[in-house]
FITOR-605742 format. One line per field, with one value per residue: residue in three letters; y, z, x of N, C-alpha, C in turn. Coordinates in pm, whole numbers. Each point is the difference from the previous one (the first is absolute). Example, Ala and Ser with C-alpha at 12.3 -4.5 7.8 and 13.67 -1.06 7.14 Angstrom:
residuo: c(ALA/SER);
n_c2: c(-569/105);
n_c3: c(780/-72);
n_c1: c(1319/-35);
ca_c2: c(119/119);
ca_c3: c(0/6);
ca_c1: c(-89/82);
c_c2: c(120/109);
c_c3: c(0/73);
c_c1: c(90/-77);
***
This chain:
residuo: c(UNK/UNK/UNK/UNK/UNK/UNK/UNK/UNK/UNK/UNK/UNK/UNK/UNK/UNK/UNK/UNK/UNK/UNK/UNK/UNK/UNK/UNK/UNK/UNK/UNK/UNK/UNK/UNK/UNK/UNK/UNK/UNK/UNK/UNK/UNK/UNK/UNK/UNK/UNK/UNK/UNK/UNK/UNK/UNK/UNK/UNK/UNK/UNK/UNK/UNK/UNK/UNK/UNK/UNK/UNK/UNK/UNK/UNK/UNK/UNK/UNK/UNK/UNK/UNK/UNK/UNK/UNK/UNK/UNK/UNK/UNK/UNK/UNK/UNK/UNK/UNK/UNK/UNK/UNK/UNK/UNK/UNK/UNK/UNK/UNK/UNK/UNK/UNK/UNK/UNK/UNK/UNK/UNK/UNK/UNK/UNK/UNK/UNK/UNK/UNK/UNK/UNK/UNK/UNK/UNK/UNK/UNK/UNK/UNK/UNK/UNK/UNK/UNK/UNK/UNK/UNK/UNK/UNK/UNK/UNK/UNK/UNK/UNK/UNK/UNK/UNK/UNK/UNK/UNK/UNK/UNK/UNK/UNK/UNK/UNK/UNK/UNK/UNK/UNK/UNK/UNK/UNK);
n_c2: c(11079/73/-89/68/-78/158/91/-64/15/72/38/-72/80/39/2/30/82/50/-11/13/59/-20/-44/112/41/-18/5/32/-20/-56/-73/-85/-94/-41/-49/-55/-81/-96/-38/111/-8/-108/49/-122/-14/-50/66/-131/90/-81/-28/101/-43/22/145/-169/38/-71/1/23/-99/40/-122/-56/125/-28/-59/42/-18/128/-18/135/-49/103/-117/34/-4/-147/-23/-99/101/-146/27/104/-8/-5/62/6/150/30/114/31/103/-31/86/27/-143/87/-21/-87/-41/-108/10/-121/-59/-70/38/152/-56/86/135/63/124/44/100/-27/20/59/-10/104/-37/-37/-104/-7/-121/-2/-102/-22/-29/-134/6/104/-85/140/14/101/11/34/105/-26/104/-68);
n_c3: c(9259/-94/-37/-1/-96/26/63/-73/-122/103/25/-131/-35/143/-67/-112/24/52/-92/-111/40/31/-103/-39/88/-48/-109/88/66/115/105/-90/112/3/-91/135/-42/-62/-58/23/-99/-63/3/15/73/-93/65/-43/-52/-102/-83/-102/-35/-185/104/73/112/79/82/18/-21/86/-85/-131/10/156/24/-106/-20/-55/26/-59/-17/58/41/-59/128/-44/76/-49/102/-38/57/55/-97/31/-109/-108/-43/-139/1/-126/-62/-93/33/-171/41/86/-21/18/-12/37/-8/-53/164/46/-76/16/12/-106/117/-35/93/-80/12/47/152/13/165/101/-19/-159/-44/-109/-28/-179/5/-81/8/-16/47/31/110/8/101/74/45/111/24/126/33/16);
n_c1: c(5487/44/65/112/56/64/-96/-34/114/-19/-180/-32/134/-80/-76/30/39/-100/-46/86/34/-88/-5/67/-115/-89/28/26/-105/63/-82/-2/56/127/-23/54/151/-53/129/-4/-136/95/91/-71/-120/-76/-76/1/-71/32/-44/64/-136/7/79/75/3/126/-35/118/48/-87/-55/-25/-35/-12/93/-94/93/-21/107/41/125/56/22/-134/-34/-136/-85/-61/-96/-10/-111/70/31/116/27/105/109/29/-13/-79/-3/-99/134/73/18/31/137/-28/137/-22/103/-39/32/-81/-70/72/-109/-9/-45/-94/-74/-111/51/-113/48/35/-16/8/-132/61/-35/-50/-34/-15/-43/64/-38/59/-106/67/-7/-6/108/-55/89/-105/84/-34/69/96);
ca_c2: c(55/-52/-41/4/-103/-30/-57/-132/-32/64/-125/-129/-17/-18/-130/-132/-10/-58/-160/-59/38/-128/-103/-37/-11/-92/-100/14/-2/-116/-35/-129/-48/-78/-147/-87/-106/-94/-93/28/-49/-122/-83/-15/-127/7/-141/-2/78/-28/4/37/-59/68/77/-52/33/-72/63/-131/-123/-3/-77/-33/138/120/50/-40/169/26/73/11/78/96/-75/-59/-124/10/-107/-2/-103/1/-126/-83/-62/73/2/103/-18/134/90/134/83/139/106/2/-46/-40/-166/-35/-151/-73/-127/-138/-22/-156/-41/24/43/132/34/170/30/175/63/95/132/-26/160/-74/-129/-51/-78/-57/-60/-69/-188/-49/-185/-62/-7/175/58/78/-26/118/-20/111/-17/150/36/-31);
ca_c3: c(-37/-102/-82/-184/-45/66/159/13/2/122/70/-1/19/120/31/-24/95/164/-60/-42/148/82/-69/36/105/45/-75/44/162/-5/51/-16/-45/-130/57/8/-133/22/87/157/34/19/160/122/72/-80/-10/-101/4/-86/-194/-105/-151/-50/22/110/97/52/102/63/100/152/99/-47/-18/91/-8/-124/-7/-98/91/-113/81/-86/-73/-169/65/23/44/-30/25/-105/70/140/-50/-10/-41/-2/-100/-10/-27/-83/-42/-146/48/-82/-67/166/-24/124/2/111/-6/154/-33/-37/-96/-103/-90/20/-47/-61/39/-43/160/-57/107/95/23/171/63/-58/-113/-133/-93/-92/-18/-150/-14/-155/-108/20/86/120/189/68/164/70/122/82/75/91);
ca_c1: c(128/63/174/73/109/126/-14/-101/101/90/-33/-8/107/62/-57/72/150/-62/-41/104/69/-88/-11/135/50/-75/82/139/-11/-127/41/58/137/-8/-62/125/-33/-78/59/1/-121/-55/69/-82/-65/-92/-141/-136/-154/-103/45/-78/52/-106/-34/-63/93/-37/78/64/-92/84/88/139/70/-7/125/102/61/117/112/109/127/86/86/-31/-79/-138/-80/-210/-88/-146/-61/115/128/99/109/84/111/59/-109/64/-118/56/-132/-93/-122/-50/-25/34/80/2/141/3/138/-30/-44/52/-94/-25/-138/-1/-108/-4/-25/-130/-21/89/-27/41/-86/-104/111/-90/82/-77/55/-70/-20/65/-58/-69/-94/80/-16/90/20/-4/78/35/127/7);
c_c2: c(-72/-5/37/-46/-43/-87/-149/-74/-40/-129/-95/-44/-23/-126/-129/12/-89/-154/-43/-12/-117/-88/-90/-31/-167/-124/46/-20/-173/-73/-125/-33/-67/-148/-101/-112/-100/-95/68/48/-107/-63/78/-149/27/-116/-36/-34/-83/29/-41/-76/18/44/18/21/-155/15/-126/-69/12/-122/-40/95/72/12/11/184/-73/82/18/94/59/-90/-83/-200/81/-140/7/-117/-34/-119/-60/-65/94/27/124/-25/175/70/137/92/90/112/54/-48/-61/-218/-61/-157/-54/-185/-67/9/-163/-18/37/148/144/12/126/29/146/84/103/78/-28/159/-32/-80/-61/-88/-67/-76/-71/-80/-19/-162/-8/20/119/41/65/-43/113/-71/127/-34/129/18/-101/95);
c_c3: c(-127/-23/-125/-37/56/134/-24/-11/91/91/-22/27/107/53/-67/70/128/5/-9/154/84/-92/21/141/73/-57/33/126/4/178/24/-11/-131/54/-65/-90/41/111/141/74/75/136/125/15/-67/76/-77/13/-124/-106/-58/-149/-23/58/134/118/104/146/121/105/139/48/-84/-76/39/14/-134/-60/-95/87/-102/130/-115/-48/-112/49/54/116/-17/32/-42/33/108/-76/-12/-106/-7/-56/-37/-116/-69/-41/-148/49/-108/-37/147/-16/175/11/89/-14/143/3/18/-126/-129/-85/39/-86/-27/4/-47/169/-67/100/126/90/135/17/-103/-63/-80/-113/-39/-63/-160/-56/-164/-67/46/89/124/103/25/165/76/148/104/79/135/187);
c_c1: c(46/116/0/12/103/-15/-46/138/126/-56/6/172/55/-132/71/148/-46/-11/137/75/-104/56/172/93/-83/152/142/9/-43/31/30/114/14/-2/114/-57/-88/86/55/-160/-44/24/-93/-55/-94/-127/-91/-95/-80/7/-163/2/-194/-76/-122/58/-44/71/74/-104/75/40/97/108/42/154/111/41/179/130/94/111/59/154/-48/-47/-93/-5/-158/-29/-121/-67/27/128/101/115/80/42/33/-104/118/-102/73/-130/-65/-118/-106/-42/112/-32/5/45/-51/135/-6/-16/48/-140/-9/-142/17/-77/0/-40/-92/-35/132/46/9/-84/-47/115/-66/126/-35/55/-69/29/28/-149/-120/-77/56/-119/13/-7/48/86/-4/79/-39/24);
***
């Protein structure tokens, strides 16, 4: 069977309508929520699982690791545990720049950790040292 001009015209016209119509609908539909800010992410019981540096994964030591976990409350206080040692103090987040502060309250010293995954079971936060060498430390939902 052969097409005219006209007819080839006609078709390719309701084929590109068909298309445009999928295409637009794919990008207007979606089923993802939107994904709440970083700082109402964070608040949970974080356990740690082990850290990463050139690209080495080292996975916590059960005995002198086994209970060390990060606890951030929705009142902007953290408690960590690291090595079995305990501290605390108050915790902020620039959700622009996914950076995340962490104020001793003994000591005064604040740290700043880049948040490189953070999601219901995962918490990743990358430690960069005075003289450039990132830590990433892996945490799971408690």
């Amino acid at each position: 069977m052969a097409f005219n001009r006209k007819q080839m015209k006609q078709i390719i016209a309701l084929l590109f309508c068909g298309y445009a119509s999928v295409a637009l609908h794919a990008q207007t539909t979606t089923t993802d929520p939107p994904m709440k800010p970083l700082k109402e992410r964070i608040i949970h019981t974080w356990k740690y699982s082990g850290w990463e540096q050139f690209y080495v994964f080292t996975p916590a030591d059960s005995v002198k690791e086994k209970n060390d976990q990060f606890v951030f409350t929705d009142d902007g206080k953290y408690t960590q545990v690291s090595k079995g040692v305990s501290s605390g103090g108050t915790w902020t987040i620039n959700e622009d720049y996914r950076q995340l502060y962490c104020t001793d309250a003994a000591t005064g010293v604040q740290k700043m950790y880049t948040i490189k995954k953070l999601n219901a079971t995962t918490l990743i936060l990358n430690f960069q040292t005075p003289d450039l060498v990132n830590t990433k430390y892996t945490y799971l939902a408690k």
